[in-house]
C-alpha positions, 0 to 999 in steps of 0.5 A: 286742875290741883292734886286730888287725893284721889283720882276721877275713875274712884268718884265715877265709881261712887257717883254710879252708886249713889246713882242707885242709892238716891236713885227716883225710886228711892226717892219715891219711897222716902216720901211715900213713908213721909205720906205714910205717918203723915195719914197714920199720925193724922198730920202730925205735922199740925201738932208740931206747929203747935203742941211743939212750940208750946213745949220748947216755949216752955208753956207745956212740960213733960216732967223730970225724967232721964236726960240732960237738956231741955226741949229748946236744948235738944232742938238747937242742936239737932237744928245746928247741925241740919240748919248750916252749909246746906242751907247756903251751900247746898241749896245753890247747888240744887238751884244751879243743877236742878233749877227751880223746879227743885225748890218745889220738891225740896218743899214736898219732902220738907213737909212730908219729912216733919211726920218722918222725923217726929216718928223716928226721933219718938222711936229713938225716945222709946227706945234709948239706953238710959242706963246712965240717967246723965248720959243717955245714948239714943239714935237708930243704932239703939232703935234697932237693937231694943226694937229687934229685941222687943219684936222677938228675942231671937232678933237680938243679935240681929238687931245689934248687928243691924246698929253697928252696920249703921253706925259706919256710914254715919261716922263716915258722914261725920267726917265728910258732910258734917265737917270737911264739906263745913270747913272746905265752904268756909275756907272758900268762902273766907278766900274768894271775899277776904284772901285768907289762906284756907288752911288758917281757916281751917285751923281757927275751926279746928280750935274752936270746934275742939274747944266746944265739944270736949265738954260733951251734949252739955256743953253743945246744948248750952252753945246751940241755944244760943247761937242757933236762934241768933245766925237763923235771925241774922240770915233770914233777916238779911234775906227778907231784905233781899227779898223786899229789894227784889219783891217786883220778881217774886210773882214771876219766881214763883211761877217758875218754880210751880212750872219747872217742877213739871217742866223742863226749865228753860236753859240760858246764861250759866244755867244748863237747863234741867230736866224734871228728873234732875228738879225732882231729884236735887230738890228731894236730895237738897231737903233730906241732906238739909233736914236729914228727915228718914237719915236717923242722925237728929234722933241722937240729939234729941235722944239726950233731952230731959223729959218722961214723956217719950212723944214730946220730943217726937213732936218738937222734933217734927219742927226741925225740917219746917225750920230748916227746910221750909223756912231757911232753905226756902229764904236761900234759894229765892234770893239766889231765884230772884237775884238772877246770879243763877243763870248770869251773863258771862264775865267776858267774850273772846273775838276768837274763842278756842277750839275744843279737842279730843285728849282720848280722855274727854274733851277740852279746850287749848289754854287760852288767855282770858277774854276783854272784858274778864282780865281785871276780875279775874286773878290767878286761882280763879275757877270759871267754865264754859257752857258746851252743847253737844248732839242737843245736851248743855255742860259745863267744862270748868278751868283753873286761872293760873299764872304763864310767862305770857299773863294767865291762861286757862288750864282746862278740865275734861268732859265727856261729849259723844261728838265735837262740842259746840260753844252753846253760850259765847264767853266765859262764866265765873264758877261760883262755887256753892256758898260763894253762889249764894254771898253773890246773890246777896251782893245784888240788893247790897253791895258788899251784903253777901261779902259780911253776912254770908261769911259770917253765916258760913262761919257760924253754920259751920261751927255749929253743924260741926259741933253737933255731927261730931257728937253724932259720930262719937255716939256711932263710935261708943256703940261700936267701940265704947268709951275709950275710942272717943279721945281718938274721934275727937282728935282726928275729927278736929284735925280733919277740919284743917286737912279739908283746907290744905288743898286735898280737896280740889272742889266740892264734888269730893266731898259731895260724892262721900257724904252722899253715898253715907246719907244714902246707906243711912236712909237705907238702914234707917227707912226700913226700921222706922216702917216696920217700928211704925206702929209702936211709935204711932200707939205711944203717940195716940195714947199721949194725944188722947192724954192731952184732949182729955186734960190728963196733960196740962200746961 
């Protein structure tokens, strides 16, 4: 099944954290926080729709002040590193586990999380190290240490312990989420449509990555303003078209996503059937990882902006989830609804299927050769899954297509099951994996669609989440190590993107394990400091809206 660079027994141990760390209570609570400044600010996510447009229009100004980019600059590239692989990748992966009852909740915590992210980006804007007016340094490790400060001078060392503690999972997110899962997808993608050998992929973004972010949040301003609003209108554009094609189903669709977010949703084909839980909890986790609304990461963009009004950026950072979440994600996952690719037929039917046996360490299923129907589409290297059923519970049990004296066979995995399985649906299903899932849902309204206009979004939303989440995680390691440590960073951040493509990681769970339990440290780091700060960024806000109503502000 490929050499990992760890093994199972590690993930098991941090799919059990994560577990607890984006557990439903959790959950709960982040979007318990996003009601909260919803109802404090008034529905600051009306003033975002408006007042935000107008300020990244250029209609409304904020004067000369410390900072390096403009409004559209810093929303750019904040959104150049939410509107990426998650946005195709990870949408497919909450749709395939969580059904589409996770588009709902995906849609709940999209617009509650545009209140949490305009008041932690205003904390981060009240409170960033401008010290050098050229380069200014904002995210929640700054929040933190000023904002402890500030409550009370004897918090001070608590504070800045408090930042550096949230600076590792960050750097630790960068690493995984925002470049090895960016590069993987990539390389994925780029072989199962084109046969390019990943590790070429790997190494073409590791060049132009490295090129773009030696030139520092100028530089990355510059680029994200332009290559942000040209993939969002390629990629939203083709999906409308889809949509268009498939327009007969919409009605239905969503039906089907209002139903399966309070129901179970109805098992078949490829899709195992998920329950309201795992709807709740994909949908939610799919627009925090997209947004990253209550992660404290976007702030650190946006803290670079050129204004003298701490609030404006508040403001226009409350669009990035309606953008990514409400408008790119939403695009992603009815196409993939609408194509049907989510709970496919299978790609083939054996007379005589195989048998399953217990190993002592799971279940699995004797090497078989491929089904009629299968064996011409289905060429070494393959990955493809069974659905099992075992005492009423559907899983899936995924297989490598390798290469044997007799013609490929299936070497098969392992899953756990309390008695015998059962085959729950005949044949053998075609593992799309992430982002292949989605170019596959495009293909059904154009053939060859899916194959040119998601790897060029995959190529394009990796390069520019890359690019920014490497600045995010350089700004975690200048507060922790200053300046000098910032060469190391970037050379070890580029290299990574190839050694994501060498074959170490064998599948996206890796990578989805690691970056989770980093997001899930960041919200818990992150969630508690915008609450107890709540109340300085939601005064600065009043006063600047009360400004605004009375003329003092003009546009």
């Amino acid at each position: 099944m490929g050499d990992r660079l760890v093994g199972d027994d590690f993930f098991a141990v941090l799919d059990a954290i994560n577990g607890v760390m984006l557990s439903v209570p959790v959950l709960v609570c982040l979007l318990l926080v996003g009601v909260l400044f919803t109802l404090w600010s008034g529905f600051i996510q009306s003033r975002s729709l408006t007042h935000g447009f107008g300020l990244i229009s250029g209609r409304w100004t904020s004067g000369e002040g410390a900072g390096v980019i403009s409004h559209f600059q810093a929303l750019s590239a904040a959104l150049s590193a939410t509107v990426g692989l998650g946005n195709i990748a990870g949408v497919a992966i909450a749709v395939e586990l969580g059904g589409p009852g996770a588009v709902f909740w995906m849609w709940v915590v999209g617009f509650f999380g545009m209140a949490i992210k305009a008041t932690e980006v205003l904390l981060s804007m009240l409170y960033r190290n401008t010290d050098d007016k050229d380069n200014p340094h904002g995210g929640t490790m700054w929040v933190a240490r000023h904002g402890f400060t500030e409550l009370s001078p004897r918090l001070k060392g608590l504070g800045g312990f408090v930042g550096g503690l949230f600076c590792i999972p960050l750097i630790l997110f960068a690493f995984t989420g925002g470049n090895m899962f960016q590069s993987w997808s990539v390389g994925d993608t780029t072989r199962e449509y084109f046969g390019v050998a990943p590790w070429i992929t790997g190494a073409v973004l590791a060049v132009i990555v490295g090129l773009v972010i030696v030139g520092g949040i100028k530089r990355i301003g510059r680029i994200a303003a332009t290559l942000v609003p040209f993939m969002c209108f390629i990629y939203v554009g083709a999906g409308v078209f889809v949509l268009f094609v498939n327009a007969d189903q919409l009605p239905g669709i969503f039906r089907l996503i209002f139903v399966s977010a309070f129901s179970p949703a109805e098992a078949g084909g490829a899709f195992v059937g998920a329950s309201v839980g795992a709807a709740f909890i994909f949908g939610m986790k799919r627009a925090l990882f997209s947004s990253e609304a209550g992660m404290g990461s976007a702030p650190i963009a946006h803290s670079a902006v050129r204004t003298r009004e701490p609030v404006t950026e508040g403001v226009v950072g409350g669009l990035e989830p309606f953008i990514d979440t409400l408008v790119v994600c939403t695009i992603t996952a009815l196409v993939i609804l609408s194509s049907g690719v989510w709970n496919r037929a299978p790609a083939g039917q054996w007379d005589t299927p195989p048998a399953f046996t217990d190993t002592g360490a799971g279940w699995t299923l004797d090497s078989s050769t491929l089904p009629a129907g299968s064996r011409e589409s289905l060429a070494p290297g393959s990955k493809v899954f069974v659905v099992a059923e075992s005492t009423g519970n559907r899983q899936r049990l995924f297989g490598d297509v390798v290469d044997s004296e007799n013609g490929p066979v299936i070497d098969w995995g392992r899953m756990e099951a309390l008695s015998q399985p059962g085959f729950a649906e005949a044949g053998l299903f075609v593992d799309y994996t992430a982002s292949t899932l989605t170019a596959k849902a495009f293909d059904s309204a154009a053939d060859g669609l899916g194959q040119w206009m998601v790897t060029l979004a995959v190529w394009l939303f990796a390069i520019s989440t890359a690019i920014t989440w490497s600045y995010y995680g350089e700004q975690g390691v200048i507060y922790l190590a200053g300046n000098a440590a910032v060469l190391p960073y970037r050379l070890v951040y580029c290299a990574l993107l190839f050694v994501a493509c060498i074959g170490i990681v064998d599948t996206a769970r890796e990578l989805d394990s690691l970056s989770t339990i980093a997001l899930g440290f960041m919200v818990a780091i992150n969630l508690p400091i915008i609450v107890l700060l709540g109340s300085r960024a939601m005064a600065a806000y009043r006063d600047y809206v009360e400004r605004l109503k009375t003329g003092n502000i003009n546009p």
